[in-house]
C-alpha positions, 0 to 999 in steps of 0.5 A: 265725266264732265258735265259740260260737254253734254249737249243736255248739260247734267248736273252731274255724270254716273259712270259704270264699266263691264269687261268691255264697256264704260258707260256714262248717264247724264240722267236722260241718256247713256253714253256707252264706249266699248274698250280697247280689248281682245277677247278671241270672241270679240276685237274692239283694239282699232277705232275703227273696229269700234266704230263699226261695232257701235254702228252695228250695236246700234241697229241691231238693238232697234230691232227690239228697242228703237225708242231707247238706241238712239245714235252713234255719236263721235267724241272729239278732241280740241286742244285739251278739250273733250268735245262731242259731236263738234269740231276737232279730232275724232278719238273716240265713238259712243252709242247713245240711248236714252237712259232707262230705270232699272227697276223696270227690268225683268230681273228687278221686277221678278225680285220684287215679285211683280212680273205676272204671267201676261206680262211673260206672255206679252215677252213670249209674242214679242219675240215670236214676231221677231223671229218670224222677220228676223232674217235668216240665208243660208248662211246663217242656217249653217249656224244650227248644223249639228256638226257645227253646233258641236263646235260650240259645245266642244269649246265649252267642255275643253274651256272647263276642264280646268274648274273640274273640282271647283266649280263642277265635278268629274261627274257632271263634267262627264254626264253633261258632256255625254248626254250632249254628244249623244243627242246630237247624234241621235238627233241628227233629223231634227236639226235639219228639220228645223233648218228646213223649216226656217228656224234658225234666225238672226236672233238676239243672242243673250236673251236674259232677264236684265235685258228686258225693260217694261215701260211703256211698250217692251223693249229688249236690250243688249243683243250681241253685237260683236260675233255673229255666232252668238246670234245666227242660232234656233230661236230655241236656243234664243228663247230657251236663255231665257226660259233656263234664267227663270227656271235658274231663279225658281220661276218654271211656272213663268219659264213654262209660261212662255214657252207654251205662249210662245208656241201658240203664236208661232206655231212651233210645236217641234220646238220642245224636242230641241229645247232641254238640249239648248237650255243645258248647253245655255246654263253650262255656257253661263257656268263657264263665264261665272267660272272665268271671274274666278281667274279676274284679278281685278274682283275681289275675294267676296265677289268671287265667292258669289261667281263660284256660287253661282257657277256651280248652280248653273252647273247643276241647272245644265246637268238637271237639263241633260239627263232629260235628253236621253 
């Protein structure tokens, strides 16, 4: 928090954490720290780990916003002094990035009511050019088996058993979790035919509102860095988060925008048989998160109250979205 050991020398130091970050803004850059956690889905408890996942961090997101990442940087330690990117001992590494205004993301936008159907258009062709060069192996088109996406909607349902009654009911428990099941039986082929036909993509892998950023050019930020499952999927499950986050704040005029946009670049037309199904799992998936704040310790009641909320709203957005896959 002091200013003097930034080579821009700010007048002051703003500062915020998340479950797995602290970042630090000096006014024209963000330093951003990863914490010495374990998670099961992520491992940051050794320096090194958190300087490979910095380094990674780092190139992963200039895929999408190579003007805003910009460095990893080392924090040093001589005598009692907390130096960067000068002599002494490592004890620490952070990604750089030039600091952004917040009022230009998507979510501020759209809550302000100024994002236009050319500016989702605009979203939509970026990342149809993306996944077109994004990599894909065999490897990662293992990701999108139907057999091993059942994994990952399995683990949702088994993670949720015990907010049956809080945040979701035994109904919509049950519905959702059937009308899963059943349409990656049925639907066996169409998996394999997106496979088949390069689909499935080194992606972003939290593809939401708060993370696309309007200024000059669009930039999208914040992709999962720390456990390649989340990112080696369908572009429909990708691009689908987002088109269920604006049905989630009342936009499907804009969800359906882009998705329409994002097939005329594409060519992807095979896309919407999949899409409902990726959108519910991406909605029960944000349900399950909200609903994990509700055990945190460290927030308060009123917080709590607002995760509840919006749990189960995102809840009711999965099952809205499953009882279209039959």
């Amino acid at each position: 928090m002091n200013p003097a050991i930034y080579p821009e020398r700010p007048e002051k130091v703003g500062f915020t954490e998340t479950h797995i970050s602290l970042l630090f803004f000096t006014g024209k850059h963000a330093y951003k720290v990863k914490k010495s956690v374990n998670y099961g889905f992520l491992d940051f408890t050794t320096l090194e780990k958190r300087r490979h996942f910095c380094q990674l961090e780092l190139s992963l997101n200039r895929r999408l916003s190579k003007n805003i990442y910009l460095d990893v940087v080392e924090i040093k330690q001589r005598g009692r002094e907390i130096v960067l990117d000068s002599q002494g001992r490592i004890i620490e590494y952070a990604v750089k990035m030039r600091q952004i205004s917040e009022d230009r993301l998507m979510d501020s936008l759209l809550d302000r009511g100024q994002v236009t159907p050319d500016m989702v258009g605009k979203v939509a062709e970026r990342l149809a050019d993306f996944y077109e060069k994004a990599e894909t192996n065999n490897r990662i088109r293992e990701f999108a088996r139907p057999e091993r996406v059942k994994q990952d909607t399995d683990e949702n349902f088994e993670q949720t058993e015990k907010y049956i009654g809080m945040t979701i009911s035994r109904e919509q428990f049950e519905e959702i979790k059937g009308a899963t099941n059943s349409f990656l039986r049925e639907k066996r082929d169409v998996f394999f035919r997106r496979i088949e036909s390069d689909r499935i993509r080194d992606c972003h892998g939290d593809l939401r509102l708060e993370h696309i950023f309007f200024g000059k050019d669009i930039s999208i930020l914040d992709c999962i860095e720390f456990n390649e499952r989340f990112r080696y999927t369908d572009v429909s499950a990708d691009i689908g988060f987002l088109a269920m986050d604006l049905d989630y704040r009342g936009r499907s005029d804009l969800s359906d925008h882009l998705m329409e946009r994002y097939v005329e670049r594409s060519g992807d037309k095979e896309i919407y048989i999949v899409l409902d199904f990726y959108k519910s799992y991406r909605a029960y998936v944000r349900g399950k998160v909200e609903s994990f704040r509700l055990d945190d310790r460290h927030i308060g009641e009123r917080e709590k109250k607002r995760a509840w909320s919006q749990a189960a709203a995102y809840f009711e957005l999965s099952q809205r979205y499953a009882r279209g896959l039959s």
